[in-house]
Kinemage of the C-alpha trace (Angstrom):
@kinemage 1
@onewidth
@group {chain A} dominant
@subgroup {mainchain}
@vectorlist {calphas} color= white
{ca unk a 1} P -44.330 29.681 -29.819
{ca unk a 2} L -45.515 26.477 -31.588
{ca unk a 3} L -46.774 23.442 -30.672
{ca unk a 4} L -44.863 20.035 -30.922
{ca unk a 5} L -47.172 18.862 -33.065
{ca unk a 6} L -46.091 21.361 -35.684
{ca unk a 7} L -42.572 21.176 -35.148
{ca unk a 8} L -43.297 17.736 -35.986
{ca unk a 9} L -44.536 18.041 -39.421
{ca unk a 10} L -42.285 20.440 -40.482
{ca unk a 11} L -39.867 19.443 -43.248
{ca unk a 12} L -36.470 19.859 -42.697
{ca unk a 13} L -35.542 22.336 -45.026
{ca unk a 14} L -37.905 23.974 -42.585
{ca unk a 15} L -35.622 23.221 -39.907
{ca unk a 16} L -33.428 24.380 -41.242
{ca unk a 17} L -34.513 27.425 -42.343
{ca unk a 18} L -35.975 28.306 -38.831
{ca unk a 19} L -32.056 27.475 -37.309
{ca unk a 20} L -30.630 29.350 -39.703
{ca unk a 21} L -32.732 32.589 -38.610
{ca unk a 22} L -32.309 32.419 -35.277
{ca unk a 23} L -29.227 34.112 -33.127
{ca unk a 24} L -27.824 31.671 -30.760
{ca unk a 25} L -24.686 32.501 -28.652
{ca unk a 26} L -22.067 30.184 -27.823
{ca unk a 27} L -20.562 30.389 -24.492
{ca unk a 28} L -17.359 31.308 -23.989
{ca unk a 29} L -14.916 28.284 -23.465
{ca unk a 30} L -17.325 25.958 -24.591
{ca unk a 31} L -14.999 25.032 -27.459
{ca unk a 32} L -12.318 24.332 -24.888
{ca unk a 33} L -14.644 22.517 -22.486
{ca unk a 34} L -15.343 20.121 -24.628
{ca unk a 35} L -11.631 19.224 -25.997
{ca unk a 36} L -10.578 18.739 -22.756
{ca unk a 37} L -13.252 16.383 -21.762
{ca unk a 38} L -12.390 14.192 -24.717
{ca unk a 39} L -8.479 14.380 -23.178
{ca unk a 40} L -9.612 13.446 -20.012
{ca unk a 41} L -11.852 10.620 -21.150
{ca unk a 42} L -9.261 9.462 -23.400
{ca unk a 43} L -6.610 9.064 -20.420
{ca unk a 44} L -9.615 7.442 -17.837
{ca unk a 45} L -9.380 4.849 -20.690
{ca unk a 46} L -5.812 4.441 -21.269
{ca unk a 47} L -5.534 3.687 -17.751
{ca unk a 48} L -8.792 1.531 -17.144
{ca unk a 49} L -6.710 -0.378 -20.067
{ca unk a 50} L -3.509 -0.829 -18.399
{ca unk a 51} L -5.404 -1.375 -14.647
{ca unk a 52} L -6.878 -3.848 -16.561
{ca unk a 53} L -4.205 -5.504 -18.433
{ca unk a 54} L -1.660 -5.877 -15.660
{ca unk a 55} L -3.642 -8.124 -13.145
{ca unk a 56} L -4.404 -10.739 -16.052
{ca unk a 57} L -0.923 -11.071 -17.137
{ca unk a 58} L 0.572 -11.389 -13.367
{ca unk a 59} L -2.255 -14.168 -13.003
{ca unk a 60} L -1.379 -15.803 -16.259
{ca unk a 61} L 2.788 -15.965 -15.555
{ca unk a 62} L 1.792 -17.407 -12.097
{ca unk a 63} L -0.347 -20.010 -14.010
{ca unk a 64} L 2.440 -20.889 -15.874
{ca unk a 65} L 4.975 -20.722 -13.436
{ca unk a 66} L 3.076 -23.126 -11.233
{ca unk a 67} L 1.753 -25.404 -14.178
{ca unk a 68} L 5.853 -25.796 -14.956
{ca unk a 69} L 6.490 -26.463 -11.260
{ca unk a 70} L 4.225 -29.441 -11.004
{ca unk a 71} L 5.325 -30.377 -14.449
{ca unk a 72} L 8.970 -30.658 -12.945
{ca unk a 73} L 8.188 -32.690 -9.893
{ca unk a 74} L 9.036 -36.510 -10.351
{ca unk a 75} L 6.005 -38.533 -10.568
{ca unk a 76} L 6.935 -41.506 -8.294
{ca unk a 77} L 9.493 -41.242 -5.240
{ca unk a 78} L 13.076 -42.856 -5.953
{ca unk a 79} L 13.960 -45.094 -2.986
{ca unk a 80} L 17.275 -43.989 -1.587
{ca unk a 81} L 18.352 -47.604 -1.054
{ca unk a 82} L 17.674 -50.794 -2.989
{ca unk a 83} L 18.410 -52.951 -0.385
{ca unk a 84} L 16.415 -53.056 2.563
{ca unk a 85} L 19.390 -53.798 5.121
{ca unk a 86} L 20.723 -50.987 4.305
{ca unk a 87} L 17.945 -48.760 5.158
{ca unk a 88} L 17.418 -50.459 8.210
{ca unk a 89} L 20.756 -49.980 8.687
{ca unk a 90} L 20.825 -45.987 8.419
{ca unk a 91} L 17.717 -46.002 10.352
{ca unk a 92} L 19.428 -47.387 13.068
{ca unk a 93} L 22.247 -44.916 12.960
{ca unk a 94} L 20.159 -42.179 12.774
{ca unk a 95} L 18.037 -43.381 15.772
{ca unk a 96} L 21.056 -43.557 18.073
{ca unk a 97} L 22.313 -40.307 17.056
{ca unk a 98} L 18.818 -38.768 17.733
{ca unk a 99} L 18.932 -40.442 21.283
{ca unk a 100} L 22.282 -39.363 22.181
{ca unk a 101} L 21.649 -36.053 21.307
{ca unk a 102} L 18.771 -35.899 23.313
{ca unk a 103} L 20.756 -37.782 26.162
{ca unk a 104} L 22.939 -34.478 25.829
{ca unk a 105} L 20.441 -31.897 26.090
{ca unk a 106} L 18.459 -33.641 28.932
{ca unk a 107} L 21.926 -33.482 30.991
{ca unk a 108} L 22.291 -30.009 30.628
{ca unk a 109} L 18.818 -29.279 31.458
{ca unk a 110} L 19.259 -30.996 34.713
């Protein structure tokens, strides 16, 4: 057996020569060991891909759906009425028909 100092300095025709030589079995199903490990690492990334893939978009259309949203909204309120007796005036109507409907359900509770 020789040292690693000497395997060192050999040249590589050497090497080669000394490879060459020697008898060196290959296991059986080695060949097809090894093709389907590159299948199965080929599908781990084809799916790494996709798990990948499909979060971004989904956060990117919700981006955009809500950036189109607030887009949308009006920037300022619209007053219902321009003049102010007439709010006052549907306030009022809508504060007696609050009361009497509570009028209502405080008789039947009795």
């Amino acid at each position: 057996m020789k040292r690693i100092e000497d395997i060192e300095n050999l040249s590589f025709d050497a090497l080669e020569k000394m490879a060459d030589s020697c008898e060196v079995s290959v296991p059986a199903g080695l060949e097809e060991g090894i093709r389907s490990a590159i299948i199965v690492k080929g599908e781990c990334r084809k799916r790494s891909v996709k798990a990948l893939l499909f979060p971004a978009l989904t956060t990117l259309a919700t981006a955009i759906a809500c950036l189109i949203f607030f887009l949308s909204l009006p920037s300022e309120p619209e007053d219902t009425f321009n003049d102010p007796y007439q709010a006052y005036a549907q306030l009022e109507k809508t504060f007696s028909y609050i009361s009497s409907t509570v009028d209502k359900s405080l008789k039947l509770t009795k």
